[in-house]
C-alpha positions as CSV (number, residue, x, y, z in Angstrom):
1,X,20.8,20.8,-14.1
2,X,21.4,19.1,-10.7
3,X,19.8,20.7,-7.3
4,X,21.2,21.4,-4.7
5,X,20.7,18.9,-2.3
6,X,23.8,19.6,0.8
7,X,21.3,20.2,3.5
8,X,19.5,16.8,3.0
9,X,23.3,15.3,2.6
10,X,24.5,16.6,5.7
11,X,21.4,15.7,8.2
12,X,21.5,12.1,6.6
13,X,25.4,11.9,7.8
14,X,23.8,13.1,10.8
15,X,20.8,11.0,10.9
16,X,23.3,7.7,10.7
17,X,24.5,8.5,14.0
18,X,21.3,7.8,15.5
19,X,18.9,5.6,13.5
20,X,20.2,2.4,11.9
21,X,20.8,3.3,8.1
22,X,20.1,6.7,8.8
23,X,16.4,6.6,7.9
24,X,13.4,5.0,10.5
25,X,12.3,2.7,7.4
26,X,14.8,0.9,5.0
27,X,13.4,2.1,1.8
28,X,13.7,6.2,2.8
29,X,17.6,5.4,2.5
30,X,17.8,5.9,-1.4
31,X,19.7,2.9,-1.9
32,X,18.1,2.1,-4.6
33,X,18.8,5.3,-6.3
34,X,21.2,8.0,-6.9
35,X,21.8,10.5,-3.8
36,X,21.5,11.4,-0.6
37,X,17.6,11.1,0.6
38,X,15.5,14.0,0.6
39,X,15.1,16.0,4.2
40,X,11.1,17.0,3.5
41,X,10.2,19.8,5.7
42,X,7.1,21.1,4.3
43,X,3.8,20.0,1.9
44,X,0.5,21.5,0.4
45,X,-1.2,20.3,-2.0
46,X,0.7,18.0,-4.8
47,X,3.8,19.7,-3.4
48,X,6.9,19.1,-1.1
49,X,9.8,21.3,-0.2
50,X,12.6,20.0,1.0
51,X,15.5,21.0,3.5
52,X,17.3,22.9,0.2
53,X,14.2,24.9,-0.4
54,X,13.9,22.5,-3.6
55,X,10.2,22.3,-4.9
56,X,8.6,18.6,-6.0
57,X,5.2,17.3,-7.8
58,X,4.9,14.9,-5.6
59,X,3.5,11.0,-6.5
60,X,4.6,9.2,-3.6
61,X,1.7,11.0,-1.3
62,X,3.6,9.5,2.1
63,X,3.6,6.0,0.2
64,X,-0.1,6.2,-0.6
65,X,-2.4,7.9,2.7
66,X,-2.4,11.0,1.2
67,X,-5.1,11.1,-1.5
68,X,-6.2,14.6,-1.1
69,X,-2.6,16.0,-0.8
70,X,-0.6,17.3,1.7
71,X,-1.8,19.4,4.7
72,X,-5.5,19.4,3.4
73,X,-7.2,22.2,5.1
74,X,-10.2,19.9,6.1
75,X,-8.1,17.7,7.6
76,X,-6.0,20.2,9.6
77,X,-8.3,22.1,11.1
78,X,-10.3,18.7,12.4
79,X,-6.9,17.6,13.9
80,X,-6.3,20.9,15.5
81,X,-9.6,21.3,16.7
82,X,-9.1,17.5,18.3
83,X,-5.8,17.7,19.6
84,X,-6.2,21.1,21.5
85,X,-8.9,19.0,23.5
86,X,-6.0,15.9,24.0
87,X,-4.0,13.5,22.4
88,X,-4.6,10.6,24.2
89,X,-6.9,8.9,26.7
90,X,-6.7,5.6,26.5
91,X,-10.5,5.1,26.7
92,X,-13.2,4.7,24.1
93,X,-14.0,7.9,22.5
94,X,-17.3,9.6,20.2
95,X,-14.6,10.0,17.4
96,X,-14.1,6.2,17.5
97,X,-17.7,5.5,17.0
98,X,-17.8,8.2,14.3
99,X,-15.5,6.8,12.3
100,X,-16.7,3.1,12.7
101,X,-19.9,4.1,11.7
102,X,-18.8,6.3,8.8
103,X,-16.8,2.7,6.9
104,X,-19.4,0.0,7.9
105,X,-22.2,2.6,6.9
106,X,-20.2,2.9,3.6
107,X,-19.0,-0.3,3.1
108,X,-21.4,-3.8,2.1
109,X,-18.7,-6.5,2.5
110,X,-17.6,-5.9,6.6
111,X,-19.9,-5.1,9.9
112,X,-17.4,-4.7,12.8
113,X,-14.2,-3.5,12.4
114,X,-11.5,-3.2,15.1
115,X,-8.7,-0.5,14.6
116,X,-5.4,-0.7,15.2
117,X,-2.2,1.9,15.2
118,X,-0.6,0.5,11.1
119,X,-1.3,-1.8,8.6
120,X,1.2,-3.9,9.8
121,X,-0.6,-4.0,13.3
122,X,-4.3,-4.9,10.8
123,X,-2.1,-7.9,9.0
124,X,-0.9,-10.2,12.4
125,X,-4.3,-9.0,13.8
126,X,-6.2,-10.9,11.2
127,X,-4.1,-13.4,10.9
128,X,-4.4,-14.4,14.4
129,X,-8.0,-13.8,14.4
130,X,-8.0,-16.8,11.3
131,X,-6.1,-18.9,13.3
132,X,-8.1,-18.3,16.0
133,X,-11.5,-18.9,14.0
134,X,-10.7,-21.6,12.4
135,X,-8.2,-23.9,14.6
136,X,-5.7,-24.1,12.3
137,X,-2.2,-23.2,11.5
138,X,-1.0,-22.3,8.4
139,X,-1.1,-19.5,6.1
140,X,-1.0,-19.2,2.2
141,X,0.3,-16.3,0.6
142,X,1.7,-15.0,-2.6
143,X,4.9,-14.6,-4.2
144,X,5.3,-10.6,-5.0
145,X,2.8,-9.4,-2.2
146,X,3.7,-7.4,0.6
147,X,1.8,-7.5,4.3
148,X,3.9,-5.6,6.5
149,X,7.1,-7.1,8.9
150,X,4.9,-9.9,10.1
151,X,7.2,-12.8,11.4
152,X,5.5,-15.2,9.5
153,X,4.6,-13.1,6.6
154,X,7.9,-12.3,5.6
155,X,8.9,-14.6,3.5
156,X,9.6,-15.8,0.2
157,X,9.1,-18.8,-2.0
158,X,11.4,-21.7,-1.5
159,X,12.1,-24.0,-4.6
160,X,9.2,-25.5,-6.2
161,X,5.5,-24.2,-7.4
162,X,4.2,-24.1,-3.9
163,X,6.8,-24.9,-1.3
164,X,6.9,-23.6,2.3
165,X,8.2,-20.0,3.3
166,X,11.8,-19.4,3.7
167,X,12.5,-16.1,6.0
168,X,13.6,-13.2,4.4
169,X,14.5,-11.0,7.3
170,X,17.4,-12.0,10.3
171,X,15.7,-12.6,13.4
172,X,12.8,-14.9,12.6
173,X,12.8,-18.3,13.6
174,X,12.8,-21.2,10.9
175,X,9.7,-22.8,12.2
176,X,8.0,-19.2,12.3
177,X,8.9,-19.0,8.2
178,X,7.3,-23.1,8.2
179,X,4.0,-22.1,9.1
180,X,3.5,-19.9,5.9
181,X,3.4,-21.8,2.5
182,X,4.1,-19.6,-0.6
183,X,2.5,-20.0,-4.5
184,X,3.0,-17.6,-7.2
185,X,0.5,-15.5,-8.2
186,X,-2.0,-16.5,-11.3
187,X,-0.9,-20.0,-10.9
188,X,-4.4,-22.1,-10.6
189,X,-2.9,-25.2,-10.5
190,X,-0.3,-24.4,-7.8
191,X,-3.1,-23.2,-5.8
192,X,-4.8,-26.5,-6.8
193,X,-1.9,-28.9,-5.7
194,X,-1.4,-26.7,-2.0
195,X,-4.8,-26.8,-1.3
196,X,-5.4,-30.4,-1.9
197,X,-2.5,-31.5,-0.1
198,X,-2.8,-29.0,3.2
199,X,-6.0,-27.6,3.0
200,X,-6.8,-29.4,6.3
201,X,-4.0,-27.4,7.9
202,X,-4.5,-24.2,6.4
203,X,-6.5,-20.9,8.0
204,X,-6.5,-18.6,5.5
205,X,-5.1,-17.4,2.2
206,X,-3.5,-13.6,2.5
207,X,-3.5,-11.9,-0.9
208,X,-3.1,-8.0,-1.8
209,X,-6.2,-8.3,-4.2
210,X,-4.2,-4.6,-6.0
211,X,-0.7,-6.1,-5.4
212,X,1.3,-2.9,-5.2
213,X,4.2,-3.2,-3.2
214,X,6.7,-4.9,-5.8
215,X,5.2,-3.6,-8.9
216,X,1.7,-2.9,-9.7
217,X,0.9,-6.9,-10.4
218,X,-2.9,-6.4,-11.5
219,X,-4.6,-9.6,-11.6
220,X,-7.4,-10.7,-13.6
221,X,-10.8,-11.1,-11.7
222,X,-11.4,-14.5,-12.8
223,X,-8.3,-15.6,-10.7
224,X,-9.5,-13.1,-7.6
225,X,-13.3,-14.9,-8.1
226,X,-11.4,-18.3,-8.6
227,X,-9.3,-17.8,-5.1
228,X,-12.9,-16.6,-3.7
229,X,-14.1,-20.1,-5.0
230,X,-11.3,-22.4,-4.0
231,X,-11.2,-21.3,-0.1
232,X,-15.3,-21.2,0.4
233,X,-14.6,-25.1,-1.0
234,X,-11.7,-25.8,1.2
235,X,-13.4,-24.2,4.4
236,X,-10.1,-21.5,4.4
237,X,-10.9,-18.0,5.1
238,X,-9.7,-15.0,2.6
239,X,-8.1,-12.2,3.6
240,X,-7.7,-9.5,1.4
241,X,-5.3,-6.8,2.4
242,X,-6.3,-3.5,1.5
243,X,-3.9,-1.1,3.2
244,X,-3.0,0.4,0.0
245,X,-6.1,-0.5,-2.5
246,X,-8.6,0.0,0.7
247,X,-10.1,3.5,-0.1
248,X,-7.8,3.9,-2.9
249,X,-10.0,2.5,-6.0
250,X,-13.4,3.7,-4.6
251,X,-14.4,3.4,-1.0
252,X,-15.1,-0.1,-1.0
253,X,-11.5,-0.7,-2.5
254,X,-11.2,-3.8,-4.4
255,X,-13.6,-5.8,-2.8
256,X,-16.1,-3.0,-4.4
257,X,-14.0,-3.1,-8.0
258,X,-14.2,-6.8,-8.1
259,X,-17.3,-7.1,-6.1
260,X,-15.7,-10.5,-4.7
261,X,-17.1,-11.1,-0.6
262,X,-13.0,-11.8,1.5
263,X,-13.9,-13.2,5.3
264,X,-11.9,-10.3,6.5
265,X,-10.0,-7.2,4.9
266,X,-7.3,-5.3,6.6
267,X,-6.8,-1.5,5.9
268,X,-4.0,1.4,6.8
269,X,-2.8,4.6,4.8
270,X,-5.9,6.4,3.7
271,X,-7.7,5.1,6.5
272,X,-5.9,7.6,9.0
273,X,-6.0,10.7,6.8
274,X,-2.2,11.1,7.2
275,X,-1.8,9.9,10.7
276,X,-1.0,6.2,11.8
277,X,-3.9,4.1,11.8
278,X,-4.4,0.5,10.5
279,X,-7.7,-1.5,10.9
280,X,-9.3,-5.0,10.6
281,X,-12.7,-5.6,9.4
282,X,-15.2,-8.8,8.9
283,X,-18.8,-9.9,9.5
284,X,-20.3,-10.2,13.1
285,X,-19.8,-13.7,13.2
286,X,-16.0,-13.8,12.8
287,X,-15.3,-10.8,14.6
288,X,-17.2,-12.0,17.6
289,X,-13.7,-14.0,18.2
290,X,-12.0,-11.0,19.0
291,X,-11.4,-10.1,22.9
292,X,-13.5,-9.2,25.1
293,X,-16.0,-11.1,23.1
294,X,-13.9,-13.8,22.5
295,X,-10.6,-15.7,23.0
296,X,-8.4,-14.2,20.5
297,X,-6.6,-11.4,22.2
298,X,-5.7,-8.2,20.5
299,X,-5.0,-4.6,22.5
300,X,-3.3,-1.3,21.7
301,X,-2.7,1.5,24.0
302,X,-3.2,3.9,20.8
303,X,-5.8,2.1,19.1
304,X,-8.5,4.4,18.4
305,X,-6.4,7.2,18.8
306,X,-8.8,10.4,18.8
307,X,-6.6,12.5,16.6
308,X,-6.2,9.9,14.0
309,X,-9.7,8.9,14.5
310,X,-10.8,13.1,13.4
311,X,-7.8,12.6,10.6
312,X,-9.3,9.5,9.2
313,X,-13.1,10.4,9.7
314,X,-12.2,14.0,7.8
315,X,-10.7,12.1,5.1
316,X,-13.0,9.7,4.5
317,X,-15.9,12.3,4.7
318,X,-14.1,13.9,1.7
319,X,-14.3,10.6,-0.5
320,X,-17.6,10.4,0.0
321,X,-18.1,13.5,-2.4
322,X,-20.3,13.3,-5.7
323,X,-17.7,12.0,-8.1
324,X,-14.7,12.2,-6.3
325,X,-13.1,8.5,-7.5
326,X,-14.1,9.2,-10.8
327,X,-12.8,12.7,-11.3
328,X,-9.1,11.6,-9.7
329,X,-8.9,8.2,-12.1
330,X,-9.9,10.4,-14.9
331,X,-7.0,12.8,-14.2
332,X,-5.0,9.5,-14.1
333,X,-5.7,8.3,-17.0
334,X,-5.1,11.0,-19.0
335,X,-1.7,11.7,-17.2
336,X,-0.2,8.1,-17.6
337,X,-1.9,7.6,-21.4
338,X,0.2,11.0,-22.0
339,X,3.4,9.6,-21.3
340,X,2.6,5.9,-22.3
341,X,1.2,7.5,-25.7
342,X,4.8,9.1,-26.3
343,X,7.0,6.4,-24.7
344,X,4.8,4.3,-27.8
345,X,5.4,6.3,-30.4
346,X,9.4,6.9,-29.6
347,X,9.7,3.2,-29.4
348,X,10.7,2.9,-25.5
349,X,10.2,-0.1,-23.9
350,X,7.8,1.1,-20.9
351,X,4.6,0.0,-20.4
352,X,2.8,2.2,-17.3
353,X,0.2,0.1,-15.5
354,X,-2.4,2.0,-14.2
355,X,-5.5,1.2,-11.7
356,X,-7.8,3.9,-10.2
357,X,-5.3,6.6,-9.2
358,X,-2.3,3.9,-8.8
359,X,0.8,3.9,-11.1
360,X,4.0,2.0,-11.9
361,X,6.2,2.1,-14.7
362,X,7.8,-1.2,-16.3
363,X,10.7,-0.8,-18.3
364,X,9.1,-3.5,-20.8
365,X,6.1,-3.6,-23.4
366,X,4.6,-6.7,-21.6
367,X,1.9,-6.8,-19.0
368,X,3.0,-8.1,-15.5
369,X,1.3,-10.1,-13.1
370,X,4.4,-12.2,-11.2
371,X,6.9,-11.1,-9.4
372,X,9.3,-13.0,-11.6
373,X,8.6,-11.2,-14.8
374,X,10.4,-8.1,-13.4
375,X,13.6,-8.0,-15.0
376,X,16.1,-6.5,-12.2
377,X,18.3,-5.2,-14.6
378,X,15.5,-2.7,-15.5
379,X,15.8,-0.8,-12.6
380,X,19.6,0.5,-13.9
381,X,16.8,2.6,-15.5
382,X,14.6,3.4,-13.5
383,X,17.5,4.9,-11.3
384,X,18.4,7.1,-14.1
385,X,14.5,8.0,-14.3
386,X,14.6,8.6,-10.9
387,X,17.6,11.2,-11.0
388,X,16.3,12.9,-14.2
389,X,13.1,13.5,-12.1
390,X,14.3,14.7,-9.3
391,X,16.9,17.6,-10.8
392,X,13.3,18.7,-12.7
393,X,11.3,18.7,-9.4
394,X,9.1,15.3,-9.9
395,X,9.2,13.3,-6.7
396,X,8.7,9.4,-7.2
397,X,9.2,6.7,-4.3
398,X,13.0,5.8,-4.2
399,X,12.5,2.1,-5.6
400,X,11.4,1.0,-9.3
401,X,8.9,-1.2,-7.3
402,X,7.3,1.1,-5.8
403,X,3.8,2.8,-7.2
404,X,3.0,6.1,-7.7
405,X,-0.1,7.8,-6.5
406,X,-2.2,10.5,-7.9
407,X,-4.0,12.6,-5.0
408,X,-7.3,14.7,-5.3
409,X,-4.8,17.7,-5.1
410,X,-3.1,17.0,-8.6
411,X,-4.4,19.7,-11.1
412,X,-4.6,19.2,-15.0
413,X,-2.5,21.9,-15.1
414,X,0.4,20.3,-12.3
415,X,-0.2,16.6,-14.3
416,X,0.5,18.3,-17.9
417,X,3.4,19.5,-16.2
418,X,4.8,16.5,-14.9
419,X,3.7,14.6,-18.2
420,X,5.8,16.7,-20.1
421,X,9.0,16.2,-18.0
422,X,8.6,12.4,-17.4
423,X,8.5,12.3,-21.5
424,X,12.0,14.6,-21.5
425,X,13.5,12.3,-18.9
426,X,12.3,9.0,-20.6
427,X,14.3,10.8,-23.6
428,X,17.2,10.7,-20.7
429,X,17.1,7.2,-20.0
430,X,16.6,5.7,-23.6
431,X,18.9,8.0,-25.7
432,X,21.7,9.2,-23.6
């Protein structure tokens, strides 16, 4: 059975006539699977319907924000109620305040916070604010973690353990790529030899303490509590970017999970309740930096935005509920130890990591923690996985990197469901 998918064909021809690629961000273009991209037009609850009237569980959730599902009545009717009073002012409003005092009430490990318009936006914002703090340079990050299309963020390792970034993006100058150095991730001793060699140089080590945007590359905590360790020794500030763990694994995201203290923690997705917001959070002390207190300059004409600001405070107010986190990583567990148990027993080489209500399937039967244990090749299957899914209504993220996401509005009933066709279509991809 293959849907019907014409209508989502033809506006993509149409859509390449006006947006490079056809799509407003690269990944939406399907290139790494079969077909055209889907044309969304509605959601409720775990499900989307595209422009072909096709119906999809959905476990992308809008790339992660939407962990109580889509158009959540709660929500809605606080950005209605909001929006028929204005969109925008461009001035400080009570919502602001609300919402600011809803996370640092909520959260021990931050007590100013400074919001922003994406997670992108969150990342250079902190980044400047290290540089700014500390006088110096140079940023450390790792190899297989994602902080948005910051210039000097997006990079990759060149050759070598810990080498300096080489750009992997047109358009971003060679010294901009210079000022980031690049380790692999759960390597102590490259950590050891960068730090030694240009800790005097260095502002602040970036890390996605959940890395989950090229695989789900779960770390141990001894190496998050070691790279806690190694920059308090080095006077190097930590930065943990938590625009997709941040309200994800609990409400403290992973600085709760691991109870490990970063100098300052970016946010995004959940944050805005389905509507673009990004945020940057740290103690008194370092955010005292940030203009008008202090010299490191930051400003957005939508910052604060009072619609996002009801979105995000409505969502938030929801995850504060009696047992909310533990009901939805319950429902996760069970979902992905359904199909793991049966990809086991038929022999397939798939191992699904799992963390709160995040996903990822690996076509292997060994844990990864590097970007350089994913074997490229395996995403030939995930492809077919992909295709199998869709013609059977199951709606994954169009990249065998990405992570799926279970929301507060996935059922027992909808997860047994999709269990039982992701175990058909991993019968698909292994035997056909």
């Amino acid at each position: 059975m293959q849907l019907n998918r014409s209508t989502s064909a033809a506006l993509y021809e149409e859509a390449k006539q006006y947006f490079p690629g056809g799509v407003n961000s690269p990944v939406r273009a399907f290139k790494s699977v079969y077909g055209p991209p889907l044309f969304i037009k509605e959601g409720n609850g775990c499900r989307v319907v595209d422009e072909d009237d096709n119906e999809y569980l959905d476990f992308c959730c809008s790339w992660g924000p939407l962990i109580h599902g889509h158009n959540n009545q709660y929500i809605r009717e606080r950005v209605i109620a909001t929006a028929q009073k204005g969109t925008s002012f461009g001035t400080p409003t009570r919502l602001g305040n609300e919402l600011g005092k809803l996370i640092l009430d909520n959260h021990r490990y931050i007590e100013k916070i400074r919001f922003v318009s994406s997670g992108t936006e969150a990342v250079m914002s902190a980044i400047r604010l290290a540089r700014g703090v500390t006088g110096k340079s140079k940023v450390v990050k790792f190899e297989g973690c994602y902080h948005g299309h910051v210039d000097s963020l997006l990079v990759k390792a060149g050759s070598g353990l810990a080498t300096f970034g080489v750009s992997t993006s047109a358009g971003i100058p060679e010294p901009f790529a210079k000022e980031t150095l690049v380790v692999p991730l759960d390597d102590r001793a490259a950590l050891d030899q960068l730090m030694s060699t240009h800790a005097d140089d260095i502002a602040c080590v970036i890390i996605e303490p959940i890395p989950a945007n090229n695989g789900l590359l779960l770390q141990d905590r001894s190496y998050l509590e070691y790279l806690r360790t190694i920059c308090t020794r080095y006077g190097v500030l930590l930065i943990f970017d938590e625009v997709i763990s941040g309200f994800r694994t609990g409400f403290e995201g992973a600085a709760g999970h691991y109870d490990i203290q970063p100098d300052i923690l970016t946010f995004g997705k959940i944050i805005g309740g389905g509507m673009p917001v990004g945020a940057y959070a740290a103690n008194r002390e370092i955010m005292s930096h940030i203009a008008p207190d202090g010299p490191v300059y930051q400003a957005g004409t939508l910052s604060a935005n009072p619609v996002a600001m009801a979105a995000g405070y409505a969502a938030l107010e929801l995850l504060l509920a009696p047992g909310f986190y533990e009901n939805l990583e319950t429902k996760t567990k069970q979902f992905v130890g359904e199909v793991q148990d049966y990809c086991d027993a038929e022999d397939y080489e798939v191992n699904i990591q799992t963390i709160g209500s995040i996903f990822w399937i690996a076509f292997t039967r060994e844990r990864i923690k590097k970007a350089d244990q994913i074997d490229p090749q395996s995403m030939e299957r995930f492809k077919v996985l992909h295709a199998t899914l869709l013609d059977h209504g199951i709606y994954l993220g169009p990249s065998g990197y990405e992570v799926g996401f279970v929301s507060g509005a996935h059922q027992e009933s909808d997860l047994k469901e999709a269990a039982n066709i992701m175990k058909k279509a991993m019968d698909v991809v292994f035997r056909d």
